[in-house]
Every structure is written in structure tokens, then in C-alpha cells.
N, C-alpha and C positions, 0 to 999 in steps of 0.2 A: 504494500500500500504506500507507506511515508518510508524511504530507505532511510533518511537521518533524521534517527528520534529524536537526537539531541537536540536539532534545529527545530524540527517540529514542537517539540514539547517544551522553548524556551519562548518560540513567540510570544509575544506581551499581548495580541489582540486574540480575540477568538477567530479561530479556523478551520475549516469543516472541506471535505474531501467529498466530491460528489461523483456518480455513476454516469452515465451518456440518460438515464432517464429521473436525473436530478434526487436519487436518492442515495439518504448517508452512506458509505463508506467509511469515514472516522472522523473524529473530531479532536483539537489538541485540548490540554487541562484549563484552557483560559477559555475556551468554548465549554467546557464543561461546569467553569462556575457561573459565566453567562446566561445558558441555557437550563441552569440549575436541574442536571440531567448526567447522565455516565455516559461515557463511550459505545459502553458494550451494550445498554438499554436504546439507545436513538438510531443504533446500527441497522437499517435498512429501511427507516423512516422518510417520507417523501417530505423535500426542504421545506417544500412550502405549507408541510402541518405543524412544523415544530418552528418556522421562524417567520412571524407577521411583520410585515412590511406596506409599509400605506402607498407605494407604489405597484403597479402590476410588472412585474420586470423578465414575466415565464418567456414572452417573446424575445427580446433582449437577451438573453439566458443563449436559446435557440440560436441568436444572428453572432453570440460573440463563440457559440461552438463553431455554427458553422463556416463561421472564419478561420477559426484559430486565433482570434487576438482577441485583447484584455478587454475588458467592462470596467469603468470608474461612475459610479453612483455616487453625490455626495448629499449631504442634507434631507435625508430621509429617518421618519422616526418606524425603529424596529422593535417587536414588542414579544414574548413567547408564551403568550396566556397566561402565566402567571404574577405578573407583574406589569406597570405603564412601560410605555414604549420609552424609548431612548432615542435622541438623536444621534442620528451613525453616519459614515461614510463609507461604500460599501465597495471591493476591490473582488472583480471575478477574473481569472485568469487561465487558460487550459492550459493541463497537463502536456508535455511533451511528448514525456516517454508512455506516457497513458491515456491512448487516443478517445476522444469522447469525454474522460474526465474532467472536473475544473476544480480551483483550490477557489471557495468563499472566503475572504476574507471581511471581517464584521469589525470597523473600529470604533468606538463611540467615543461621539464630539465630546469634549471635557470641559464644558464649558464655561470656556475663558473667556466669555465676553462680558459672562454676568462677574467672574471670581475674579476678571484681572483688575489691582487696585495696587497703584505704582505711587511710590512715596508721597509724590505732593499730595494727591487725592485722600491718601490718609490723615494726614496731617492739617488737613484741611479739615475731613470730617472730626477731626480729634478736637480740634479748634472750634469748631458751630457746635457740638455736642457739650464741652466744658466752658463755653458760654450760657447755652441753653440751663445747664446745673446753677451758674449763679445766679442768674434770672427767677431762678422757681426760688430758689433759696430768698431773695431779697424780698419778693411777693410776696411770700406767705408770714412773714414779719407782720406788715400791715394788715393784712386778713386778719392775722388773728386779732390785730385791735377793732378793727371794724365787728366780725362776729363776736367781741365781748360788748362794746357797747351795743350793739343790738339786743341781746339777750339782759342786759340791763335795764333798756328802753322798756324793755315786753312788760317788766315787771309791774309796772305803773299804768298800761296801757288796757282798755276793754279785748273782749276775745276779738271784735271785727279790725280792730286796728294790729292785735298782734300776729295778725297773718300774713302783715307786711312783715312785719319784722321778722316772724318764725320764715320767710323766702330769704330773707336777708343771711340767716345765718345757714340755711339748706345750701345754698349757691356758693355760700361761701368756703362750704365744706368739700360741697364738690368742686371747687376750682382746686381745695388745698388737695384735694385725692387727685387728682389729675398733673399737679405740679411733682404730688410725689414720684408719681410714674415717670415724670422726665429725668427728675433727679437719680431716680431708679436706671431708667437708658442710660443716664450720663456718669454710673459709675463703672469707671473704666478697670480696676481690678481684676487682675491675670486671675483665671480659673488655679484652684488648686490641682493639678492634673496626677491622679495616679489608675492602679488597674481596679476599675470599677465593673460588677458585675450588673449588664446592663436590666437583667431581670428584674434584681433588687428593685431596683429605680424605680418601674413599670409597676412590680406589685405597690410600693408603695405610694406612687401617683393613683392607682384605682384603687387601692382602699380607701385613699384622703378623699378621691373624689365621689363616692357609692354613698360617704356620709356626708358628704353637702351637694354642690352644685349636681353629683351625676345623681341624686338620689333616684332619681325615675327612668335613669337610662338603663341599659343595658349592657355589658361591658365584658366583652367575649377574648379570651387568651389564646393565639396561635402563635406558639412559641417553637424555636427549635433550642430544642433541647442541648445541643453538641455547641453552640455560639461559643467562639472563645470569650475570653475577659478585654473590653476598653480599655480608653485610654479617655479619664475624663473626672471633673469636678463631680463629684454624685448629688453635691446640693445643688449645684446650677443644672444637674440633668433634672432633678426632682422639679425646678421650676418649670423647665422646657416643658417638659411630659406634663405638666400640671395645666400651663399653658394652653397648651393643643386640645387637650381634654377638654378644657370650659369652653372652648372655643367650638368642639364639638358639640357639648352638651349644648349651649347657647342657639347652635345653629339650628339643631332637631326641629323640623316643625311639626311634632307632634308629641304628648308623652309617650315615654318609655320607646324613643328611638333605637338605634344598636350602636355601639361601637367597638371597632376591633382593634384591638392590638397585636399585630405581625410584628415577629424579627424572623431575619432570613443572612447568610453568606453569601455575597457577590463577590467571588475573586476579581472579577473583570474591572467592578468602579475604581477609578484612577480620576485623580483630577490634576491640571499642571496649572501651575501660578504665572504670574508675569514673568519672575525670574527664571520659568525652565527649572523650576524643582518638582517632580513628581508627587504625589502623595498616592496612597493607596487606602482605598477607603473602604472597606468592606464590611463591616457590621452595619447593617438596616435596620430602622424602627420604623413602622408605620401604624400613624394612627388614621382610621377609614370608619368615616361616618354615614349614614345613609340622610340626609338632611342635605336640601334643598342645590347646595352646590353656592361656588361663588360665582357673584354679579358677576359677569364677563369683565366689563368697563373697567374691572379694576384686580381681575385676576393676577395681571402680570406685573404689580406693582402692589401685592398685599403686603412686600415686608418692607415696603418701604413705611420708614415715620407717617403718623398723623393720617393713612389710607387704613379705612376703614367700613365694610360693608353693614355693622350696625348702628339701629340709630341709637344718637346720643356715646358712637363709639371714640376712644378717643384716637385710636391706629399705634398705639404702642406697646401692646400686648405683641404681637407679632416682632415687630421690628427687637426688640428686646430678646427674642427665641433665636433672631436669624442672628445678631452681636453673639450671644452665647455661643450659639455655634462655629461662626466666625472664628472667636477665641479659643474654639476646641482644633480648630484649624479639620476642621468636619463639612458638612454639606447639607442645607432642607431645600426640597423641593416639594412643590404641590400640584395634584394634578386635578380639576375638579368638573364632574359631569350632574345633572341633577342625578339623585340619589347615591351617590357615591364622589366621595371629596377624602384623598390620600394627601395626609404629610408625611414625607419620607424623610428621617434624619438618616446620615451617612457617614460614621464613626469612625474612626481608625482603631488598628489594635493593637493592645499590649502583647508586643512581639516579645518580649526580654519573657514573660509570664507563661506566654503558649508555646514556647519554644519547647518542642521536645526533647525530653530528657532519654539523654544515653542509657543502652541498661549496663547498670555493672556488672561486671564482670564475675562469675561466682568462682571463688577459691577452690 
């Protein structure tokens, strides 16, 4: 099939070896975390059951066999039933020595259009976010002498007149809850990062949530069992998760919606920064609700500050999940259709922890 495993089996992309009637032959291990699939189980399977592609390309397929020359697809999202699509760049090429054959090659975009953030850009955001912190901070100085003399006022006032007042001091309180949340975004404090078990986390975000906000949801565990250990703050993961959750709960339009909690291994996720540093990101979280989906309008901009599809929302709930992760030097993406709306976080892993240990050696 593949004469040099060692080439095959170091490829960084997933790669898959097809027949003259486009079914598997083999696949290497980066296709295999891809495809969250084995070799020896997909072996004879026709490409186009086990890998969705929102282009039709069976024809193209056909015209670059029966040339002999290469296929380059780029900007297409590929998806394998179990998981949202990916955007990929997709490389077909036939075999030489194996007439009919072609090698797939499946690369996914890592993208760096959303993650690349080159100094000044930082520096800048570090600068509007540790302004925005003094700003809330100076505020709520005066607030709170405004909402004392209101609540002074009240005392001496009939009930029809203290319902100015009792607004006075509601509005007040809610500007000071909203100031906190910025001062909240705007602390900038490096995560304590060690090898955290991501399970922990998840159990204890749905039990915190089953006895408040999620109390009428329903809240379902599809875990893999085998996940190695992160690399990450376990209290800023507890806020994340905790985050997502009321966001789900929130969104339900209905009681006792569902929500699921997935972890799953992707060898394949990679993501590269400005500087050409790779990262490899493979522990998945997904939380997936079945509630209404988001506003289009503003899908592609929910982590940003102050965007917010609820009313009276303030947009920093979010934008504070996506800094944490940020910080984790991780990944969230969201993918959202009516009844089904996936946050996916993308963790790196404590390598030093799961590295397998040698056996010793018996006397």
C-alpha cells in the first residue's frame, strides 16, 4: 500500500489512500484522530460516507484521475458526522506506481486570521482594557454616594414618591454590577496553569449549575473516559464552563431544555500564531444546547466586548471566556443552527503528565 511508513505515519495532516473507485485503502494516524476512526475499521469504506465536504468534488475526483494530475481545493468546510465541519484545504494527487489510486490529502485552515495578534495590537488592547478598569473603578465611587443619598431620601418620602427613589438606587446597582464585569474583563492576571483534570471542572460547573440557574435544564455527560490531563487554571476553567452553561441555560426557550457536555481527542487540531509557532490543541469541550441558536447578525462577532444577543445583555460574559482562553493559549469556537448551538473549547495537554512511563525492568 504506503512503502514508507515512516513518511506516511509522520505526516502532520490527515491522509487517506484511495482505490480507482474512491474507497479507503489506508489512512495515516493524523487521519485517524481527524476522523476519530482506526485504520483497520474505515478500510474499505467509500470517501464520500466517512468524509462531508460542502463541495461536490466526485466529478473532479474522476477528471484529476483521469489525467493523472493533482486536485488543489482550498476553503472548503469538511465535517465526518461527528463533529462541525472544519475549514480545510484539500490536496488530491494520483499515485504513480498505483494506477487509479490517489493520496487525499485533508489540511485544516488554523485559523490565523481570527488568532493572529502581533504586538502592537496587543498592546493596544492591553491599553483600552486597563483604561476601561479605571473608568469602572472611579464610577462607582460616586454611585455609591448617589445610591446612599437616595435611600436616605426614601426615608422621609410617601410610598408614590419612593418609587423614584427605590429606581434610583435599582439602576444604580445595576450600573455598579455591570462596571464590575468590566473591571472583571480588565483583570489581566496570568492563569495559574498546571495539569488539571478536565472532568473535575465539568462535574463541578453542572452540579453548581443543577442548583441554580440550570435548575430546570437538563444536563447530559458524554465523556471519554481515556482524555488525558490539561494544561490549565481549574478556577478560570470553572468560570468558563460556568459561563457557557448560563448562557445555555438562558438561551432554552423553553423549560427543562437539554444540555450536553462532550469531551472528545482530536490529534489533528493545530493552530499557528503570527510568529510560526505551532501549538497543538487536542482536548475538546463542548457544550451543545438545543435552544433557539444565535441571531445571525451577530454570530461572528459574539466574543467580541459589549455584543450581545440578550436583552438588557451586557456582551461580557463571552468576551471574558474567549480572554481566559486566550490566556490558556487554547481555542473556542461556536457553531450555531436553531436547535443546536456548540461551544467548543480546545485545550492543550499536559504532555510532561501523559507521557508514558517506561516499564522497569524486573531483576
Amino acid at each position: 500500500m504506503i512503502e514508507d511508513d515512516t513518511v506516511w505515519n509522520s505526516l502532520p495532516v490527515p491522509a487517506l489512500l484511495l482505490d480507482p473507485e474512491d474507497c479507503i485503502v489506508a489512512i495515516n494516524p493524523s487521519a485517524e484522530g481527524f476522523l476519530n476512526t482506526s485504520s483497520k475499521t474505515i478500510r474499505g469504506s467509500r470517501v464520500w460516507e466517512k468524509v462531508m465536504i460542502d463541495s461536490p468534488l466526485e466529478a473532479a475526483f474522476e477528471r484529476a484521475r483521469a489525467t493523472a494530475s493533482p486536485l488543489f481545493v482550498n476553503d472548503v468546510d469538511v465535517g465526518t458526522g461527528e463533529r462541525a465541519p472544519l475549514h480545510c484545504n484539500l490536496q488530491i494527487a494520483p499515485m504513480a506506481d498505483q494506477p487509479g489510486h490517489m493520496l487525499f490529502l485533508i489540511s485544516p485552515r488554523e485559523l490565523a486570521g481570527r488568532l493572529t495578534q502581533d504586538h502592537t495590537v496587543k498592546s493596544a488592547a492591553k491599553s483600552a482594557i486597563g483604561m476601561a478598569e479605571m473608568l469602572a473603578h472611579e464610577i462607582k465611587n460616586p454611585l455609591a454616594g448617589i445610591t446612599g443619598a437616595a435611600q436616605l431620601l426614601s426615608m422621609n418620602l410617601k410610598a408614590p414618591d419612593r418609587e423614584l427613589t427605590d429606581l434610583i438606587v435599582a439602576e444604580s446597582r445595576r450600573i455598579v454590577k455591570l462596571l464590575e464585569q468590566v473591571e472583571q474583563f480588565g483583570n489581566l492576571t496570568l492563569p495559574d496553569l498546571r495539569p488539571v483534570n478536565v472532568h473535575d471542572v465539568l462535574d463541578r460547573a453542572r452540579r453548581s449549575a443543577l442548583l441554580g440557574f440550570g435548575a430546570q435544564m437538563k444536563i447530559v455527560e458524554d465523556y471519554d473516559p481515556s482524555l488525558p490531563m490539561a494544561v490549565g487554571d481549574p478556577d478560570q476553567l470553572l468560570q468558563v464552563v460556568l459561563n457557557l452553561l448560563k448562557n445555555a441555560a438562558e438561551a432554552a426557550d423553553k423549560e427543562g431544555g437539554t444540555i450536553r457536555l462532550r469531551t472528545y481527542f482530536e490529534h489533528s487540531f493545530r493552530l499557528r500564531r503570527s510568529d510560526g509557532e505551532g501549538k497543538t490543541l487536542p482536548l475538546q469541550i463542548e457544550i451543545i444546547d438545543d435552544g433557539p441558536g444565535l441571531p445571525p447578525d451577530i454570530a461572528e462577532d459574539i466574543f467580541d466586548p459589549f455584543v450581545s444577543g440578550k436583552e438588557n445583555g451586557t456582551g461580557l460574559g463571552l468576551a471574558l471566556v474567549s480572554k481566559i482562553i486566550s490566556d490558556h493559549e487554547g481555542w473556542i469556537s461556536v457553531t450555531s443552527v436553531p436547535g443546536r448551538t456548540v461551544f467548543r473549547l480546545s485545550l492543550p495537554m499536559d504532555r510532561a503528565r501523559n507521557r508514558k512511563k517506561k516499564p522497569s525492568k524486573e531483576s
